[in-house]
C-alpha positions as CSV (number, residue, x, y, z in Angstrom):
1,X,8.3,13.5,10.9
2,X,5.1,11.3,10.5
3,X,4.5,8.0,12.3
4,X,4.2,5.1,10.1
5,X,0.8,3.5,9.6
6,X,0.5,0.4,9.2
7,X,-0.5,-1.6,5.8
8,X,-4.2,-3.0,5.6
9,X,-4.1,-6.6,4.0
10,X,-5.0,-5.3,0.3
11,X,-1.9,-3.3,0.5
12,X,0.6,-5.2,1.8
13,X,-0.8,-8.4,-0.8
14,X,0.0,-5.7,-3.7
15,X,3.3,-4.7,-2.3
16,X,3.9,-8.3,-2.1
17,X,2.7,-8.9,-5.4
18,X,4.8,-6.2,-7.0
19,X,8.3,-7.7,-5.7
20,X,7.2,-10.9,-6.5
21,X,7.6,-12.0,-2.7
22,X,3.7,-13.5,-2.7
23,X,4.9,-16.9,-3.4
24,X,7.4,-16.9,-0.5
25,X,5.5,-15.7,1.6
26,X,3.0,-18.7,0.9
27,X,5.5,-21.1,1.0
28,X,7.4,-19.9,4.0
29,X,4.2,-20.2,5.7
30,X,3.2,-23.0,5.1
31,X,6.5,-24.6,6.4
32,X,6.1,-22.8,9.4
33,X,2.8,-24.9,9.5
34,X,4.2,-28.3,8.6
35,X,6.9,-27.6,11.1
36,X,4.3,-26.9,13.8
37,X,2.0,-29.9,12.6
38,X,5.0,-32.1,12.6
39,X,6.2,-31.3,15.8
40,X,2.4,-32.0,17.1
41,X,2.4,-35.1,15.4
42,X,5.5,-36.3,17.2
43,X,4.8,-35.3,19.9
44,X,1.2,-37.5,19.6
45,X,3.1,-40.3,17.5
46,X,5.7,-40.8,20.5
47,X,2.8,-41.0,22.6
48,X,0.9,-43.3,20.8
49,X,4.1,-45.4,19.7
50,X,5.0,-46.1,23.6
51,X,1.0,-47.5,24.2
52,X,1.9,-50.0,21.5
53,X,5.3,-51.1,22.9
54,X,3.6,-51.7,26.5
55,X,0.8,-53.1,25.0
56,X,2.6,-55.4,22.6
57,X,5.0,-56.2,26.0
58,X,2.0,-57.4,27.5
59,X,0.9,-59.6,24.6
60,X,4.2,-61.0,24.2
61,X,4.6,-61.8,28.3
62,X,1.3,-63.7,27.7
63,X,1.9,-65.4,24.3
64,X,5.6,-66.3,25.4
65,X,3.8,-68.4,28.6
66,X,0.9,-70.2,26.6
67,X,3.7,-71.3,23.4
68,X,6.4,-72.7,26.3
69,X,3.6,-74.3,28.1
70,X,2.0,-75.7,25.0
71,X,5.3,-76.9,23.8
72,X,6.1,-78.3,26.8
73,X,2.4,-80.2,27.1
74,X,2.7,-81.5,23.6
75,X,5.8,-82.6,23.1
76,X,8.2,-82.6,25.7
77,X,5.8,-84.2,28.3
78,X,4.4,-87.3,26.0
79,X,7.8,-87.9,24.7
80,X,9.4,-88.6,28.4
81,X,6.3,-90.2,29.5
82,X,7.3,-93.1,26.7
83,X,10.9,-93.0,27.6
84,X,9.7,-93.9,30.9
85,X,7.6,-96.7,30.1
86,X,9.6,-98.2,27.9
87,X,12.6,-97.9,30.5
88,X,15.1,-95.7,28.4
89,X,17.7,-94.3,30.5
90,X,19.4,-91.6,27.1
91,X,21.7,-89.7,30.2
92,X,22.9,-93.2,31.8
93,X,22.2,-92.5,35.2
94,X,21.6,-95.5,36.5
95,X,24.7,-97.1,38.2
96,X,24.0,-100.7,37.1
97,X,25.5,-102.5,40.1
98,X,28.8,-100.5,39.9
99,X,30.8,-98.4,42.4
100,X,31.0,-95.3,40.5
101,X,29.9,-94.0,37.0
102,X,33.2,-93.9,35.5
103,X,33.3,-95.4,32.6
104,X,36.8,-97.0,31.1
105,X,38.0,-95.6,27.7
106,X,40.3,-98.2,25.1
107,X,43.1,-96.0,25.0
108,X,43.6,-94.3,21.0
109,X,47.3,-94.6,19.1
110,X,48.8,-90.7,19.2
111,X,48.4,-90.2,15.3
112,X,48.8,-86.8,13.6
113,X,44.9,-87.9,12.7
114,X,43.7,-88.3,15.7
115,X,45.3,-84.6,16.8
116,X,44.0,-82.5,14.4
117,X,40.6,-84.5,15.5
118,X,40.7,-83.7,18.9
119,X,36.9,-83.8,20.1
């Protein structure tokens, strides 16, 4: 019984030629490659992809501060500065003189109206 040798290149391209397997055999190997490249670049992408998310946590903890705060500058601040000089009292806090803030109510006639218009 004789040991096998083993194919050289030319030889097993012609066997592979001759059962028409050459074209698999490309193929199949180059999805063995795209497997391997994908899994790299996941691997790479993941990496990258958390970077961004911290970085872009960052830029949001930052831009969140300097919109509020330029919001609050802008807008809010002016507008109660004007309230206050011109005495406006929107919440009716002040008591006025009275005992208590309670304020009386005119008492509304029970009508099927007014019930299905509770608030």
């Amino acid at each position: 019984m004789s040991a096998r040798t083993p194919l050289s290149p030319e030889e097993q391209r012609s066997a592979l030629k001759g059962a028409g397997l050459l074209p698999q055999y490309f193929f199949h190997r180059r999805s063995d490659d795209r497997i391997t490249m994908k899994q790299g670049l996941q691997k790479l992408g993941s990496t990258l992809y958390r970077w961004w998310m911290q970085f872009a946590r960052a830029l949001a903890y930052v831009n969140t501060r300097i919109i509020l705060t330029l919001v609050y500058v802008l807008l809010l601040a002016p507008v109660a500065l004007v309230l206050r000089l011109l005495g406006k009292d929107h919440l009716d806090r002040r008591l006025g003189g009275e005992g208590s803030y309670w304020k009386a109510r005119e008492p509304v006639d029970p009508t099927l109206e007014q019930s299905k218009r509770q608030f």
